[in-house]
N, C-alpha and C positions, 0 to 999 in steps of 0.2 A: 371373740377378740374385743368387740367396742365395749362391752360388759364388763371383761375385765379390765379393761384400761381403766373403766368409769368407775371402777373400784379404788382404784390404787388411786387416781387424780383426785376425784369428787370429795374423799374423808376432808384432806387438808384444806381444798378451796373452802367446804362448808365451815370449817370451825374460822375460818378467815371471813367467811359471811357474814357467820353471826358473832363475832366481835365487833363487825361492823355497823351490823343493823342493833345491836345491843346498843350502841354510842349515838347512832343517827335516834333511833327510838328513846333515847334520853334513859334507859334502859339502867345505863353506867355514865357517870360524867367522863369526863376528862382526866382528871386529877387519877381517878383509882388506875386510868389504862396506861398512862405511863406511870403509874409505881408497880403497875404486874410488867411492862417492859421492862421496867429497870431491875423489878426481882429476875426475871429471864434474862436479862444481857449479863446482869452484876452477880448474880450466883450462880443459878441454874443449869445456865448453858456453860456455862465454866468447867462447871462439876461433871457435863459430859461429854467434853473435850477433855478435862483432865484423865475421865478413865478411857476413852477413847486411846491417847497419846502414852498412855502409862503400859497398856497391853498393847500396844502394834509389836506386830513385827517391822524394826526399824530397815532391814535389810532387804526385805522385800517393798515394804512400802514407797519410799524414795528413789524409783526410776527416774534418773533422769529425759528419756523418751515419755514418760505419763506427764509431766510437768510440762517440758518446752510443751507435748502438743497442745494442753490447755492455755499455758502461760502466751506461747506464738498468735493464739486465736485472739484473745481478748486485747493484746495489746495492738495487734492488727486493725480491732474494732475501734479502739482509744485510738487511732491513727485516722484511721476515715472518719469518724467524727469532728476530730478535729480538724480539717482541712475542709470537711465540705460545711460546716458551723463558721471558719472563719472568711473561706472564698463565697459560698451561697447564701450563708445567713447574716454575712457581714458582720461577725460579733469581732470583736476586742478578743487578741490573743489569752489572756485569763480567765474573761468569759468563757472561750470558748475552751480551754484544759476544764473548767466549773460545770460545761456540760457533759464535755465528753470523758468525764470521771465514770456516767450513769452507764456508759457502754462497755466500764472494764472491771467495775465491780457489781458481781452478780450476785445475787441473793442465797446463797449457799449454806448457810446456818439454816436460817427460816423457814426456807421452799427445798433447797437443794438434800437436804438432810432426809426430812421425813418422807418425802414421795420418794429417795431414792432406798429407803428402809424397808417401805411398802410393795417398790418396786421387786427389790435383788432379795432382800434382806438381811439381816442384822449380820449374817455371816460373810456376806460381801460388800462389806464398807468400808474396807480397807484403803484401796484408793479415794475413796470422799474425804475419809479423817485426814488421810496425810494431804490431799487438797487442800481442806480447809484450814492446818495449820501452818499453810505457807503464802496463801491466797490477799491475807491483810497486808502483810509487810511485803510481798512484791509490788500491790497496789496503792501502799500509801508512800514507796517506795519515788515508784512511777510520777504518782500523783502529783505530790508536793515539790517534789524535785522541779517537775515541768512547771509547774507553777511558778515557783520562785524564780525559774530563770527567765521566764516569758513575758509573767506580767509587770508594766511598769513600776510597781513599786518594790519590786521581789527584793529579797534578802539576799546575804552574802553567804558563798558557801558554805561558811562556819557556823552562822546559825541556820542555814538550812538540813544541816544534818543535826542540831540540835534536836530542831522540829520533827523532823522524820524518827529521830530516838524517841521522843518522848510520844509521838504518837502507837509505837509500838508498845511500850514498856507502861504506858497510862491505860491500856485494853483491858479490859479484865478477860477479856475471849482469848487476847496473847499470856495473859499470867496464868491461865488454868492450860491453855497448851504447853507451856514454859514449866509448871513445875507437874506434868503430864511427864516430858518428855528425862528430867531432870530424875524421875522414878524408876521409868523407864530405862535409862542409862545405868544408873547407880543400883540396878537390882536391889532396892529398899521396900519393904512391904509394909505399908502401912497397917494401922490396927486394925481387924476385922469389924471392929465397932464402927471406927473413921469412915471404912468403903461403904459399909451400908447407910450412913448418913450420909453421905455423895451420890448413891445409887437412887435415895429419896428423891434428890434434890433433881438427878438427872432423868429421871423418869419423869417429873412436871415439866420440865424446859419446854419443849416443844408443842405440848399444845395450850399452855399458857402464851407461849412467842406468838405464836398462829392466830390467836384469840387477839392477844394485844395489838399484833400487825393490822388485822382487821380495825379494829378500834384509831390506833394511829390515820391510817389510809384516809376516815373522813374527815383531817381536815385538808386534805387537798382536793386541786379543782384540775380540768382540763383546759380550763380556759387561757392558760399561758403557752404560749410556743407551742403549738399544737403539733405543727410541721417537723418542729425537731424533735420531739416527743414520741410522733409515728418513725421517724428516721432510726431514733436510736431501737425501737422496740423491734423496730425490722432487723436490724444487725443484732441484736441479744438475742435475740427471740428464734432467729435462722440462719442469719451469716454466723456468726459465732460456733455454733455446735456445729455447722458442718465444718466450718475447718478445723476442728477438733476430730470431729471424725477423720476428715481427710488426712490430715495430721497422722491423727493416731494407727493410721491402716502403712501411711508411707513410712512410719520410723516401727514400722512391725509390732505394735503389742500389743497384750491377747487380746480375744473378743470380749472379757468380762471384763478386763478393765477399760477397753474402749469405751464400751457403753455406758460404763459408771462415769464417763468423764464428759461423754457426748450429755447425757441426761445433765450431770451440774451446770455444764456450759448453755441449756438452753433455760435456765431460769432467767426470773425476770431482775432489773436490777432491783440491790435492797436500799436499804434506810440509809446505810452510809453517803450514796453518791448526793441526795439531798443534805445529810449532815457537812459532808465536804464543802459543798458548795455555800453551803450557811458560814461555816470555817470562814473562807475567803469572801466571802459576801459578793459572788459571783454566777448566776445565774439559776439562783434558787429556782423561780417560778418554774425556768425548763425541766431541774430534775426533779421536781414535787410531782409533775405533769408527768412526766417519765416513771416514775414510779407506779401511780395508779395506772396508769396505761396498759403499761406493760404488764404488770400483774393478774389486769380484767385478762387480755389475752393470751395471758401464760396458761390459763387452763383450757384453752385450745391447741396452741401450740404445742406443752407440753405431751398432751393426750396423742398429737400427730407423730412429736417425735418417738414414743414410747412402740408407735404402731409400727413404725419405720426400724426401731431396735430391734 
């Protein structure tokens, strides 16, 4: 059993190692690791969400019991973070929605995707896809909204829903689920030539991401907020997936999609909840911190909950 866990976990931490030690070893600069990002965020990964969302089955995929259980967990978590970030840590109501973003968006593209390919395989991905194309826009959803009504300077409901538009529709991960799903609908089959050059595109995503992530990871530090950095990683990392578990066992549904949702739920948070917080220019340092944290420990964690599935 620890053999094969260390199988399925160890691929993807390593190719995240050595993106990292590529950049710390001067290896690669800077510059090239976010344009391999930006080719993985801006095409890549589009192209395999787009064939992802084009072949689901839309009638199986969208339970609403697989949703709330994950959607109840994570906002549960964005709950206790923020309350004990504003009563314990004394931040500022904005500050503290800027930290406790990193406890409700988990890393589900980058980590969540391929360890759970590895894990199930390609044939039971079905609840991850329709996951991960509902996962941005509940969260940025959440996010901004609480923002703008919280922090002193917030905006007025009419452009607050601007912003939450245009942060969906600005995505490229939403424009490739969006016309994924638009395919899908419409029974349109694109040209055999088109899919194969999506298929290119979507078989690099993932370990160019993984590679890049590595390489992004060194320029943060732990030296900010350390405490709320350990807080959050403990609620992503194990409060989280078990009330997704929990969740998922009290509103009944099956064991294969439980555990595809237990294993997303227990990744560590991603790039967004520091990009958020850049957004508002509100408690970067924590989720930078937050990030590398939780990630080193994600391939403990994760390895534990896998054992535990």
């Amino acid at each position: 059993m620890p053999v094969e866990i260390l199988n399925i976990v160890a691929p993807v931490f390593i190719v995240v190692a050595a993106g990292y030690l590529a950049v710390r070893g001067r290896i690669i600069g800077d510059q090239p690791v976010d344009q391999l990002m930006k080719f993985a965020i801006q095409f890549a990964i589009p192209c395999l969400l787009f064939r992802a969302t084009s072949t689901i089955d839309l009638a199986s995929a969208f339970d609403w019991r697989m949703l709330s259980s994950y959607s109840l967990a994570a906002i549960s978590c964005f709950a206790i973070t923020f309350f004990v970030t504003r009563s314990f840590f004394g931040r500022r109501p904005g500050e503290a929605v800027g930290v406790a973003f990193a406890a409700l968006f988990s890393n589900l593209v980058l980590l969540g995707l391929p360890i759970s390919e590895r894990a199930w395989g390609v044939d039971s991905m079905t609840p991850n896809f329709a996951l991960v194309s509902v996962n941005a826009p509940i969260c940025y959803l959440i996010g901004i909204t609480t923002m703008e009504l919280l922090r002193a300077d917030g905006r007025s409901a009419a452009q607050t829903v601007r912003i939450v538009i245009n942060a969906m529709f600005r995505n490229s991960l939403m424009i490739g689920i969006g016309l994924g799903f638009i395919v899908n609908i419409s029974g349109v089959t694109p040209p055999a030539a088109l899919i194969g050059a999506i298929d290119l595109l979507a078989r690099a995503s993932l370990p160019v991401a993984l590679f890049a992530l590595g390489g992004v990871l060194t320029r943060y530090t732990l030296s900010h907020s350390l405490g709320e950095a350990s807080l959050i990683s403990v609620l992503s990392l194990i409060l989280q997936p078990a009330l997704t578990l929990l969740l998922g066992s009290l509103l009944q549904l099956p064991e294969a999609t439980t555990r595809s949702l237990v294993l997303m739920a227990a990744m560590a948070p991603g790039l967004n909840a520091y990009l958020f917080a850049t957004m508002y220019d509100r408690g970067q340092g924590t989720a930078a911190s937050t990030v590398l944290l939780s990630t080193g420990l994600s391939v403990f964690t994760i390895s534990a909950w896998l054992i535990v599935l």
